[in-house]
Short mmCIF file of the C-alpha atoms (twelve columns), coordinates in Angstrom:
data_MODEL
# 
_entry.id   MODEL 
# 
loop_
_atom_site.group_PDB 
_atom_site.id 
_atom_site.type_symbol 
_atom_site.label_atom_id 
_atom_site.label_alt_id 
_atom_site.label_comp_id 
_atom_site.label_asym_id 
_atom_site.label_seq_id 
_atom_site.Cartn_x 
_atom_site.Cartn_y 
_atom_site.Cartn_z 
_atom_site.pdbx_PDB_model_num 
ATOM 1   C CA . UNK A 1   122.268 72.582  136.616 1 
ATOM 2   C CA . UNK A 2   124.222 75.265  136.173 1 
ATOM 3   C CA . UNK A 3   123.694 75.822  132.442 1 
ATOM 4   C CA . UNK A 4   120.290 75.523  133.280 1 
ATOM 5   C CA . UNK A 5   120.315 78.362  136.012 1 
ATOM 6   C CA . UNK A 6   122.302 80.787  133.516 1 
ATOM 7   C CA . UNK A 7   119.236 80.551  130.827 1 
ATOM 8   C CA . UNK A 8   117.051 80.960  133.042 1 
ATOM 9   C CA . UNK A 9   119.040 83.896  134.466 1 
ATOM 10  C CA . UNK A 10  119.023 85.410  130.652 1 
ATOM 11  C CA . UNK A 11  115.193 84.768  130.352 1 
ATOM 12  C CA . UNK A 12  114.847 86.896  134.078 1 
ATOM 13  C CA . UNK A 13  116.879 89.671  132.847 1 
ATOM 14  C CA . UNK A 14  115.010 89.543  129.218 1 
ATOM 15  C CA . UNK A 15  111.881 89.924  130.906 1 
ATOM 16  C CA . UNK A 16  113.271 92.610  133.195 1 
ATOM 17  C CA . UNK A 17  114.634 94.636  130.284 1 
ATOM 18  C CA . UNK A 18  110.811 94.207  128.361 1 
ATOM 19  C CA . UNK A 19  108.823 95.112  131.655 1 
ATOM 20  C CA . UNK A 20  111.304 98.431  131.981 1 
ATOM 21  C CA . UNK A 21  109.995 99.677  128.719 1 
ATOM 22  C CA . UNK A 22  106.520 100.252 129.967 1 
ATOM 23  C CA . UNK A 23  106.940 103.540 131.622 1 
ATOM 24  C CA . UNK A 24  104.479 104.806 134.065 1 
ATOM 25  C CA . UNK A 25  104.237 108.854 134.067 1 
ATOM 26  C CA . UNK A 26  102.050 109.706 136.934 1 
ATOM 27  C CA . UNK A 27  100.501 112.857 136.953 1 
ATOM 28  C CA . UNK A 28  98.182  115.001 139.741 1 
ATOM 29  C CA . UNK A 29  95.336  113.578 137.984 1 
ATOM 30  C CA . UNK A 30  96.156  110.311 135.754 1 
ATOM 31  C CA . UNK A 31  98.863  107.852 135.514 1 
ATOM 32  C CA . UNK A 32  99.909  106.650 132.354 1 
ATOM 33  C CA . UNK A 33  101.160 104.027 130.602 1 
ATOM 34  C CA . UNK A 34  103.555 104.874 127.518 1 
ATOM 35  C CA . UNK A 35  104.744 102.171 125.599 1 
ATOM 36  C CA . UNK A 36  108.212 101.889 123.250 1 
ATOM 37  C CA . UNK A 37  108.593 101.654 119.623 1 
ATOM 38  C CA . UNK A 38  108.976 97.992  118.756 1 
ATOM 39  C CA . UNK A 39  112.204 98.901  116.738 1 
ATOM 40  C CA . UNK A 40  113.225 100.926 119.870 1 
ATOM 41  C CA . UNK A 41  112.695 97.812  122.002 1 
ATOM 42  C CA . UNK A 42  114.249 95.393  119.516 1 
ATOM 43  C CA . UNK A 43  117.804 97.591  119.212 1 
ATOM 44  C CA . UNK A 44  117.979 98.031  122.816 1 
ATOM 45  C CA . UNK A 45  117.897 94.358  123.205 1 
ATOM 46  C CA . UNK A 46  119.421 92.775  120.130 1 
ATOM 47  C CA . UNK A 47  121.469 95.932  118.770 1 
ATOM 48  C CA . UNK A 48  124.973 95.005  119.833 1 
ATOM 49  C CA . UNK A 49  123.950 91.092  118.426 1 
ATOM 50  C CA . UNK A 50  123.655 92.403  115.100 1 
ATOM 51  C CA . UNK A 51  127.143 92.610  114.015 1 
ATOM 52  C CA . UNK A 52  127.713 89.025  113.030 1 
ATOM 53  C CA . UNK A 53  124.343 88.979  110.469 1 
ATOM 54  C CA . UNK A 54  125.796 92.351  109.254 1 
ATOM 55  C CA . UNK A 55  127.350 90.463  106.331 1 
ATOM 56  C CA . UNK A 56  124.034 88.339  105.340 1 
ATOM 57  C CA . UNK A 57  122.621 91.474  104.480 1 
ATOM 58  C CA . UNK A 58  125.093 92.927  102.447 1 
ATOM 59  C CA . UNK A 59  123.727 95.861  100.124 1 
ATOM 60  C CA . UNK A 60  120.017 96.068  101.910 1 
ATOM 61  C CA . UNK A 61  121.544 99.638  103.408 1 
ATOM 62  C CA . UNK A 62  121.242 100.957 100.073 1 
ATOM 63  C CA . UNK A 63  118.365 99.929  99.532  1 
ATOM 64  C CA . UNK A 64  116.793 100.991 103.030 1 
ATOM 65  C CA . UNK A 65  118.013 104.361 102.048 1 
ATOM 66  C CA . UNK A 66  116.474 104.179 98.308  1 
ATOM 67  C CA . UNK A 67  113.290 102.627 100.277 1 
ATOM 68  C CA . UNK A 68  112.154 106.230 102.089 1 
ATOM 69  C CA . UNK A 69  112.205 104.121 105.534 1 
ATOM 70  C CA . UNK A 70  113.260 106.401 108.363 1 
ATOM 71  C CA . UNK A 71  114.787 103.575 110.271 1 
ATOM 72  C CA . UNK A 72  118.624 102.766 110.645 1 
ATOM 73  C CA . UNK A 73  120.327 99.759  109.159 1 
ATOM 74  C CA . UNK A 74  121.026 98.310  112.636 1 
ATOM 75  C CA . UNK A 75  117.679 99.142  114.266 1 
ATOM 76  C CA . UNK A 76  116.135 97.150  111.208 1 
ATOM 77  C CA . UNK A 77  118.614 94.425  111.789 1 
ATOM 78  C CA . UNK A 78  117.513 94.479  115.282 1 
ATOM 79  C CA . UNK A 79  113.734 94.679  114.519 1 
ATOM 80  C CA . UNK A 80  113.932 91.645  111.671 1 
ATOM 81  C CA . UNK A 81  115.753 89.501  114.408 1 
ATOM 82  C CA . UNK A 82  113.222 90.449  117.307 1 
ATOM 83  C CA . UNK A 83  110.360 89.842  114.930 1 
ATOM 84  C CA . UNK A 84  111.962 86.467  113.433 1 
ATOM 85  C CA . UNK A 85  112.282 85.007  117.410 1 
ATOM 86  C CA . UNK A 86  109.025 85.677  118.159 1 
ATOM 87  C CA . UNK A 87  107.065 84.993  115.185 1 
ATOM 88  C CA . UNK A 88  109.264 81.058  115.586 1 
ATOM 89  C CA . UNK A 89  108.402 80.436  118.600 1 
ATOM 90  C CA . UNK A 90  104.783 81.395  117.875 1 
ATOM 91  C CA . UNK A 91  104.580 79.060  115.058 1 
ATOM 92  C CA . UNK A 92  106.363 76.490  117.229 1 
ATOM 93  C CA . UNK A 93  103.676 76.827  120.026 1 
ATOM 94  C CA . UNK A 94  100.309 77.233  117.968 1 
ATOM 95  C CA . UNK A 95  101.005 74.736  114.911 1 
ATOM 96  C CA . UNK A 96  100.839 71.595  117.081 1 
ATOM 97  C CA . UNK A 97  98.191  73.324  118.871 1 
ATOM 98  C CA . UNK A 98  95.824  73.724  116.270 1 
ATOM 99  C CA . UNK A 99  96.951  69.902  114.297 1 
ATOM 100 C CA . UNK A 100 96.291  68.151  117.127 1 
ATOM 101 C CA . UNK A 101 93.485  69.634  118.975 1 
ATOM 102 C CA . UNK A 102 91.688  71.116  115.769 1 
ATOM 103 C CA . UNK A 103 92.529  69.097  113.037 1 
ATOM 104 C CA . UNK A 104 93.101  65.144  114.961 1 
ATOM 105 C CA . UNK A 105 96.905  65.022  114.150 1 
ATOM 106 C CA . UNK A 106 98.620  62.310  116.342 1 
ATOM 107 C CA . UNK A 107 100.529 64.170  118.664 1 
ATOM 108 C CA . UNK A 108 103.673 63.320  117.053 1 
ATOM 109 C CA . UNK A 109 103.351 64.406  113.570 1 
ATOM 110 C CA . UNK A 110 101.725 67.726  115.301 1 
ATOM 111 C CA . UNK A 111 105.321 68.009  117.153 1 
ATOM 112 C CA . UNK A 112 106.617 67.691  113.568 1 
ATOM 113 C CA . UNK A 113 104.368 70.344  112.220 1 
ATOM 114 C CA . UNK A 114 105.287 72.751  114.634 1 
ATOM 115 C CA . UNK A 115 109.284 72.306  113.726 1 
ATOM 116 C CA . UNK A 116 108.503 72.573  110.471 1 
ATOM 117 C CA . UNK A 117 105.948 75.435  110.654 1 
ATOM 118 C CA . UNK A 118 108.846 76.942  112.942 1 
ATOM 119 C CA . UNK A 119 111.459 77.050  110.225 1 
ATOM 120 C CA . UNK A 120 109.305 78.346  107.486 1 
ATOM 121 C CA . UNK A 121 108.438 81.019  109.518 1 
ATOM 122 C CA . UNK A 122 111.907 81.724  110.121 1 
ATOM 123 C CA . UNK A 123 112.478 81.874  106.683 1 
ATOM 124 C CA . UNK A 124 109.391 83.712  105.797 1 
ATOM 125 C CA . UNK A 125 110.339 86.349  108.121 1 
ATOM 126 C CA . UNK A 126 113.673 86.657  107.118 1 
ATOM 127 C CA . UNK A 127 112.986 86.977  103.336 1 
ATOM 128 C CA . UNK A 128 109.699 89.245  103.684 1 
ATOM 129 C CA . UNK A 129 112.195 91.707  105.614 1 
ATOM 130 C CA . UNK A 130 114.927 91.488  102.860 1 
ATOM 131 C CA . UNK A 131 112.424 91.940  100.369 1 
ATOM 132 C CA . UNK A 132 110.572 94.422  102.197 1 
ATOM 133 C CA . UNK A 133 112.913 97.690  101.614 1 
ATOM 134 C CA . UNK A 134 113.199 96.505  98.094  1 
ATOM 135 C CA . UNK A 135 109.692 96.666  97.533  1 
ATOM 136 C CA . UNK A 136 109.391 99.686  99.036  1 
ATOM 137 C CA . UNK A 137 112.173 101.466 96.996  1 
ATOM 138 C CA . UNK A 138 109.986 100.068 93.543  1 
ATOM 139 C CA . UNK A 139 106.753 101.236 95.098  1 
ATOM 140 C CA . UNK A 140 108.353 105.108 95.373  1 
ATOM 141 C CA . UNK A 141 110.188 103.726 92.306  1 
ATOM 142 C CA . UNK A 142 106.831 104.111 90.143  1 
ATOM 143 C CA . UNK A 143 105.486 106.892 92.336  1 
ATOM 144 C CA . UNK A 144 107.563 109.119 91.117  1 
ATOM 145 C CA . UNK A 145 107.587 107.938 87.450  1 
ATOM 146 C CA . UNK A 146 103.921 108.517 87.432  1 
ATOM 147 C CA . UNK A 147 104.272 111.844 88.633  1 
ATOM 148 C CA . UNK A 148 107.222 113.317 87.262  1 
ATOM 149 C CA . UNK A 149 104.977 114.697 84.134  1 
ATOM 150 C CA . UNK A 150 102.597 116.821 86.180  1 
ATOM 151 C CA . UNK A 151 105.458 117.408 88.475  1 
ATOM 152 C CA . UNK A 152 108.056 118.894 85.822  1 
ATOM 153 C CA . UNK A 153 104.954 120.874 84.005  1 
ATOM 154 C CA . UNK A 154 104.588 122.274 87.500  1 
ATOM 155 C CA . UNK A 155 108.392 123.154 87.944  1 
ATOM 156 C CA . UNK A 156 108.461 124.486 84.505  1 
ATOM 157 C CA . UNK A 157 105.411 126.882 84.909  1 
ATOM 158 C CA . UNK A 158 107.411 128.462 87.850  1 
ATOM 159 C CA . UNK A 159 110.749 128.371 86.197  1 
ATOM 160 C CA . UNK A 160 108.909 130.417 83.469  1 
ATOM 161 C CA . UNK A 161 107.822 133.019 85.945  1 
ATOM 162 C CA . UNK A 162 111.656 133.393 86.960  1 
ATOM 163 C CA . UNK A 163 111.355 131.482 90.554  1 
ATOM 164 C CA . UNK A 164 114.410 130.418 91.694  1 
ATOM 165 C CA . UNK A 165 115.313 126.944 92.050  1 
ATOM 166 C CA . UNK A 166 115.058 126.780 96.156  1 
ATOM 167 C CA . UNK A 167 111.511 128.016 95.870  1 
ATOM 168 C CA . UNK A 168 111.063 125.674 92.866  1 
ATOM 169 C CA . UNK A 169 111.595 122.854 94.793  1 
ATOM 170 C CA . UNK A 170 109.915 124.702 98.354  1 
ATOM 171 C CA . UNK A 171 106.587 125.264 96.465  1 
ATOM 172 C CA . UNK A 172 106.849 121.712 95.662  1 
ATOM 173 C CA . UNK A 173 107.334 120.683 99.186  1 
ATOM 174 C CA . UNK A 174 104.647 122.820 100.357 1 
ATOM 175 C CA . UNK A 175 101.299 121.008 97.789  1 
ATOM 176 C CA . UNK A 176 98.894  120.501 99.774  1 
ATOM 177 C CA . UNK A 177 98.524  116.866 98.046  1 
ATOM 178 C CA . UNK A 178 101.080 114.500 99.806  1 
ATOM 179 C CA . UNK A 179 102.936 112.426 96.788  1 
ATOM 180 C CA . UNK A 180 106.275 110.834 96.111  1 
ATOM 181 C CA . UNK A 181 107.641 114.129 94.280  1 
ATOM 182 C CA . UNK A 182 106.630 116.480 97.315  1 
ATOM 183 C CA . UNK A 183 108.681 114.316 99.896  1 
ATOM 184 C CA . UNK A 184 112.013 114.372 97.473  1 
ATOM 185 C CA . UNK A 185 111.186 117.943 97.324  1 
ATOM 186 C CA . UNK A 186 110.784 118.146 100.826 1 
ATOM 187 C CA . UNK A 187 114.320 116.440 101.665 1 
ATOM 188 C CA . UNK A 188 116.114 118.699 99.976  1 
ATOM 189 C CA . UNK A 189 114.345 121.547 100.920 1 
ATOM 190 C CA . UNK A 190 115.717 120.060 104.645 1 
ATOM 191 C CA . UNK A 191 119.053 119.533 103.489 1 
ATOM 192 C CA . UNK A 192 119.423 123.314 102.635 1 
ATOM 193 C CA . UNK A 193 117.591 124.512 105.362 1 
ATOM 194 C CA . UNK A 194 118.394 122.728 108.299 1 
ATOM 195 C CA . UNK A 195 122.185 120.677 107.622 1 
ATOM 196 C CA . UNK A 196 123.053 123.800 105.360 1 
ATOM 197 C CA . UNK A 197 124.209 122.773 102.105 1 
ATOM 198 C CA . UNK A 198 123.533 124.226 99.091  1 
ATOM 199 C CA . UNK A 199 120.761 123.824 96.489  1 
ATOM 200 C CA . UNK A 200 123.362 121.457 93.838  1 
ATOM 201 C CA . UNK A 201 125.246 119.748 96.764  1 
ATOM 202 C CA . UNK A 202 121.381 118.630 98.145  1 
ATOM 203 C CA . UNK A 203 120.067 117.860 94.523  1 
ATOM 204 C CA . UNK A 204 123.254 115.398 94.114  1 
ATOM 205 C CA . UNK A 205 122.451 113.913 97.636  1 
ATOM 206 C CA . UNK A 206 118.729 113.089 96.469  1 
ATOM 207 C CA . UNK A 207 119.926 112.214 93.021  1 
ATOM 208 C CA . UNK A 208 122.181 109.486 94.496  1 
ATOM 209 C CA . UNK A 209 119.486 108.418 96.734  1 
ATOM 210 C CA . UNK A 210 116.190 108.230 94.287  1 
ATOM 211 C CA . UNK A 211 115.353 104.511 93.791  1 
ATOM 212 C CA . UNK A 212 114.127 105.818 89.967  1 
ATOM 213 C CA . UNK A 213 116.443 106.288 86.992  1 
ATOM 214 C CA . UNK A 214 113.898 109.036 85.402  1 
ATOM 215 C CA . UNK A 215 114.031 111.249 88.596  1 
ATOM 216 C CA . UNK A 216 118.021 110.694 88.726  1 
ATOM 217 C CA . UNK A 217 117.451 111.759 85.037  1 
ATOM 218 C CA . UNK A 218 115.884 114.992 85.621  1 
ATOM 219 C CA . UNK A 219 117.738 116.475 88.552  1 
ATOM 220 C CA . UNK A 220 121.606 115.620 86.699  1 
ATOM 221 C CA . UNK A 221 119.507 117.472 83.617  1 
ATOM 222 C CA . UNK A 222 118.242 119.927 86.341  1 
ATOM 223 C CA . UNK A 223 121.513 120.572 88.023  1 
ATOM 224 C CA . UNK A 224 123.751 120.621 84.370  1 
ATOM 225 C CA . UNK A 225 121.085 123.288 83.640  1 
ATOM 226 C CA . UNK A 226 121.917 125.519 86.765  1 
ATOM 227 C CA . UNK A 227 125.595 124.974 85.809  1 
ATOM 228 C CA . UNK A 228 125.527 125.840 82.193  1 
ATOM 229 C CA . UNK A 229 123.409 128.937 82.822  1 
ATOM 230 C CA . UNK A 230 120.934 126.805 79.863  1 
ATOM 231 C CA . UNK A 231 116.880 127.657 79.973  1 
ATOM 232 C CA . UNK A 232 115.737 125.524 83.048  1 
ATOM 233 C CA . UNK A 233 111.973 126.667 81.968  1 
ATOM 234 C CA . UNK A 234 112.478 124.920 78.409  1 
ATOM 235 C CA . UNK A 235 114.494 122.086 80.016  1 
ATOM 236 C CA . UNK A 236 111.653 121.286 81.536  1 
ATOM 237 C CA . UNK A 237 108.822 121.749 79.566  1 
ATOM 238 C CA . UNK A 238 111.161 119.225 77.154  1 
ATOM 239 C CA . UNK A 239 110.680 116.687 79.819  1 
ATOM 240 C CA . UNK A 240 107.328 116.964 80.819  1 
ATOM 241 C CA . UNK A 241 106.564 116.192 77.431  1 
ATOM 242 C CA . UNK A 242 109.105 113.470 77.339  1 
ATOM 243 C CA . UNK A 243 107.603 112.015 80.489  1 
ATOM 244 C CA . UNK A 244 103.831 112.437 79.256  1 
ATOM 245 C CA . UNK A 245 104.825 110.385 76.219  1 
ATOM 246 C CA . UNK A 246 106.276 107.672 78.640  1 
ATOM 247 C CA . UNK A 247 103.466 107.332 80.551  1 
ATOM 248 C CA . UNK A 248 100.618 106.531 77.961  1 
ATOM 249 C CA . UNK A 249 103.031 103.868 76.767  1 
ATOM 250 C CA . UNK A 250 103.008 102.311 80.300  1 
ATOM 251 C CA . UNK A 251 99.606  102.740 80.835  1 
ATOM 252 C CA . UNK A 252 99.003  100.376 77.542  1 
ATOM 253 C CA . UNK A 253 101.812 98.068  78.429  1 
ATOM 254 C CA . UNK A 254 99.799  97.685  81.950  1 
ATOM 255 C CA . UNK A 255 96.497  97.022  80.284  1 
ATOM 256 C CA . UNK A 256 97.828  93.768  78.414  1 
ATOM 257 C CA . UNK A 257 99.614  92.640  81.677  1 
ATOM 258 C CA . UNK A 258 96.633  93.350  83.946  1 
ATOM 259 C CA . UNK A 259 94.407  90.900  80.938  1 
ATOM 260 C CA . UNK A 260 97.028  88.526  81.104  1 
ATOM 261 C CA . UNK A 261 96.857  88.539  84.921  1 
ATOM 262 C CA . UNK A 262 93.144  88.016  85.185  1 
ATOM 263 C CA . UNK A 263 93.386  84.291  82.899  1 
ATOM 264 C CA . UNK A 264 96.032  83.259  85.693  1 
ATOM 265 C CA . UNK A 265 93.985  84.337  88.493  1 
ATOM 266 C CA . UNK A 266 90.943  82.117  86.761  1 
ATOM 267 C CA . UNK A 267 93.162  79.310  86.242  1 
ATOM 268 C CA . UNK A 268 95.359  79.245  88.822  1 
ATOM 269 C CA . UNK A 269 92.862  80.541  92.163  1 
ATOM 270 C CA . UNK A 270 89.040  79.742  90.296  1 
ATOM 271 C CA . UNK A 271 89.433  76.408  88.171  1 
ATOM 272 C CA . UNK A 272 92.471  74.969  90.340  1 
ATOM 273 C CA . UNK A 273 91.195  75.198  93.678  1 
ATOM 274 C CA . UNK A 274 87.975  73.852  92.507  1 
ATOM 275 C CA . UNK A 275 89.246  70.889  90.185  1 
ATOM 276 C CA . UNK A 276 91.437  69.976  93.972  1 
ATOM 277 C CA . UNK A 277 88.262  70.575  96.219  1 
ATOM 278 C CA . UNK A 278 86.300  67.945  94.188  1 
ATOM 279 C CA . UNK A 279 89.092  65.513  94.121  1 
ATOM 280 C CA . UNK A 280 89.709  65.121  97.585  1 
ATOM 281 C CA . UNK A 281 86.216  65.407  98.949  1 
ATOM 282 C CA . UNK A 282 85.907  62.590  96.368  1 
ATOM 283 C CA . UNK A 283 88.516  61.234  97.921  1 
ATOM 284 C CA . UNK A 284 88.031  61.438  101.654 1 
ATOM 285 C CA . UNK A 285 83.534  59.727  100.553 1 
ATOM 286 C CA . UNK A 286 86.167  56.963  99.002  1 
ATOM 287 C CA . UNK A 287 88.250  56.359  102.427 1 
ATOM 288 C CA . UNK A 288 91.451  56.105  100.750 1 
ATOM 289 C CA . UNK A 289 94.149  58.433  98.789  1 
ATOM 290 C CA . UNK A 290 95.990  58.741  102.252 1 
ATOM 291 C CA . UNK A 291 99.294  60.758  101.301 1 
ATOM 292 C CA . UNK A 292 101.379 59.869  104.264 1 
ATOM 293 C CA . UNK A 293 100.335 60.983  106.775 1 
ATOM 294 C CA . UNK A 294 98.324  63.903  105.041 1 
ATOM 295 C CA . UNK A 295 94.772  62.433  105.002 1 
ATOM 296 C CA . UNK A 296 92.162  63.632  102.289 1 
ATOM 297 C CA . UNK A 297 90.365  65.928  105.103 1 
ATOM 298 C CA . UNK A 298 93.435  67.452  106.488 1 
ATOM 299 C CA . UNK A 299 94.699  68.166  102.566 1 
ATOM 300 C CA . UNK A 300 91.134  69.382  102.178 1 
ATOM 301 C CA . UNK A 301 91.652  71.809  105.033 1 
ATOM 302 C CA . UNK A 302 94.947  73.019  104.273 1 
ATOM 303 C CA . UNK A 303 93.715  73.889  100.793 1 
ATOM 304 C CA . UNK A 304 90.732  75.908  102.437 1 
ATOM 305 C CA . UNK A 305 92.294  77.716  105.078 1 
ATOM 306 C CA . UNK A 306 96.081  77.882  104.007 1 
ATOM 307 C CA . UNK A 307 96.813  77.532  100.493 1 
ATOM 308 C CA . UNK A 308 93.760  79.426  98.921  1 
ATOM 309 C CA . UNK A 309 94.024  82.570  101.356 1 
ATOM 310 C CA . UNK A 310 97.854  82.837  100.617 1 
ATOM 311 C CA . UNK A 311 97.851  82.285  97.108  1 
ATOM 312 C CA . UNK A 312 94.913  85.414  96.962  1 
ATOM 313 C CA . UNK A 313 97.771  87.253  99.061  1 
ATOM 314 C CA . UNK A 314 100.389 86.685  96.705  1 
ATOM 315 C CA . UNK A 315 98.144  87.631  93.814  1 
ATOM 316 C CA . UNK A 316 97.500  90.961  95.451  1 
ATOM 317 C CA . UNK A 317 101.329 91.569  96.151  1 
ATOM 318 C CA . UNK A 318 102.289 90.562  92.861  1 
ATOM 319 C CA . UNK A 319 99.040  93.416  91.469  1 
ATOM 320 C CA . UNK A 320 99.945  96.203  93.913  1 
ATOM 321 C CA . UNK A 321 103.789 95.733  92.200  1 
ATOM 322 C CA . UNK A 322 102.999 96.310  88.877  1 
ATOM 323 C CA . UNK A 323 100.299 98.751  88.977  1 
ATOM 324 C CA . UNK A 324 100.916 102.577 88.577  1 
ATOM 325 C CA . UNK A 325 99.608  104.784 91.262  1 
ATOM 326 C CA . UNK A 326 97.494  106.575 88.707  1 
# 
């Protein structure tokens, strides 16, 4: 009894702690409702937990930093465990839900369902937020590849003209186009104005920080340039040339890929699915072909509803990853 008593003490003060973050600001006229962050609510609750995963997630700092997420390494600890809890005991509640009231699962093997759904989500949500600031540092990754040639012919017209490096990389900061390039630009163009370092000690800091080799490339090449007193306009106009070069052979290594990718997505999502859909409505006319306790109709089902709908979703992950930003 008393074990029991202290969870349900824990769940009271949970609940208590959730309810506080809905703020009411009343006002001569309205009264309003103003709701947290969820990564604000998730580090106020889990925050001091996160220590003991710290080590699971060794090296994802550096690449939350590479990623261009404006989120702490805790407070994302905090929001991946929040989210995990919740989407697992969704998937715990639902599953058997919809198996045994939806699809005529004995109650049971719904139960079973459920644990099992329960644990893949766990581990879904724990690798898609791994995975997530990775993908997000290769997605800014090939940003800035792609634009590095219009963005050095841009820097080099202005070096030309004799504009100094800060306003080199201010004008950048200030197109009215927002792109990968213009948001480096604009953190450094932060780091000199507002923490007060200087234009090579703030070039160094983003150079350390880019999540792509060819924009490390350039600003060393930029900054060795400022140091050796060299021709920064001719520097450049070397590498926007370099860069141009660089990206017609991607473009033509992305047009055989993206033909490739097209007979997998006829094979694999067209002629697949379909070959399984006749087979088990075959199958289920038959009455027999029971796998387990998977029947024809419930594999029939899962196909339709599950596996079809995330296979399309990986296909489109797997296309955004690889395609330039044009």
């Amino acid at each position: 009894m008393k074990s029991q008593n202290k969870v349900l003490d824990k769940i009271k003060t949970i609940i208590e702690r959730v309810k506080t973050r809905l703020k009411p600001e009343a006002s001569p006229k309205t009264i309003k409702l103003t709701l947290e962050k969820p990564h604000s609510i998730a580090y106020q609750l889990l925050g001091e937990k996160t220590d003991r995963v710290l080590p699971l997630f060794e090296g994802l700092d550096l690449k939350l930093q590479k990623s261009g997420l404006k989120i702490g390494f805790k407070v994302y600890l905090s929001l991946a465990l929040f989210t995990t809890i919740l989407v697992s005991l969704a998937t715990l509640i639902i599953v058997p839900c919809l198996a045994f009231f939806i699809f005529n699962v004995p109650f049971l093997s719904a139960i079973l369902f459920g644990v099992g759904g329960s644990l893949f989500a766990v581990a879904f949500s724990t690798i898609g937020f791994y995975i997530y600031p990775i993908y997000r540092a290769d997605k800014l990754k090939r940003e800035l590849e792609d634009e590095l040639p219009f963005a050095t012919g841009y820097m080099a017209i202005l070096a030309s003209a004799g504009v100094s490096s800060e306003k080199i990389f201010s004008s950048l900061s200030n197109l009215g186009v927002s792109s990968a390039v213009s948001m480096e630009a604009k953190n450094v163009v932060r780091d000199v104005n507002l923490f007060g370092l200087d234009i090579i000690s703030s070039l160094e800091k983003a150079s350390k920080l880019s999540p792509s080799e060819r924009f490390r490339e350039m600003l060393e090449g930029f900054i060795s340039t400022i140091h050796s007193g060299g021709n920064l306009a001719a520097f450049l106009r070397e590498k926007t040339n370099q860069y141009m070069r660089l990206k017609r052979i991607n473009l033509r290594k992305f047009s055989d890929t993206l033909s490739i990718l097209s007979e997998f997505y006829v094979a694999i999502l067209v002629t697949g699915p379909l070959l399984f859909v006749i087979m088990l409505a075959v199958m289920a006319m038959l009455g027999g072909g029971n796998l387990g306790m998977l029947s024809p109709d419930l594999l029939l089902n899962l196909l339709t509803y599950i596996g079809i709908p995330f296979a399309s979703i990986i296909f489109l992950i797997i296309l955004d990853a690889i395609s330039p930003s044009w």
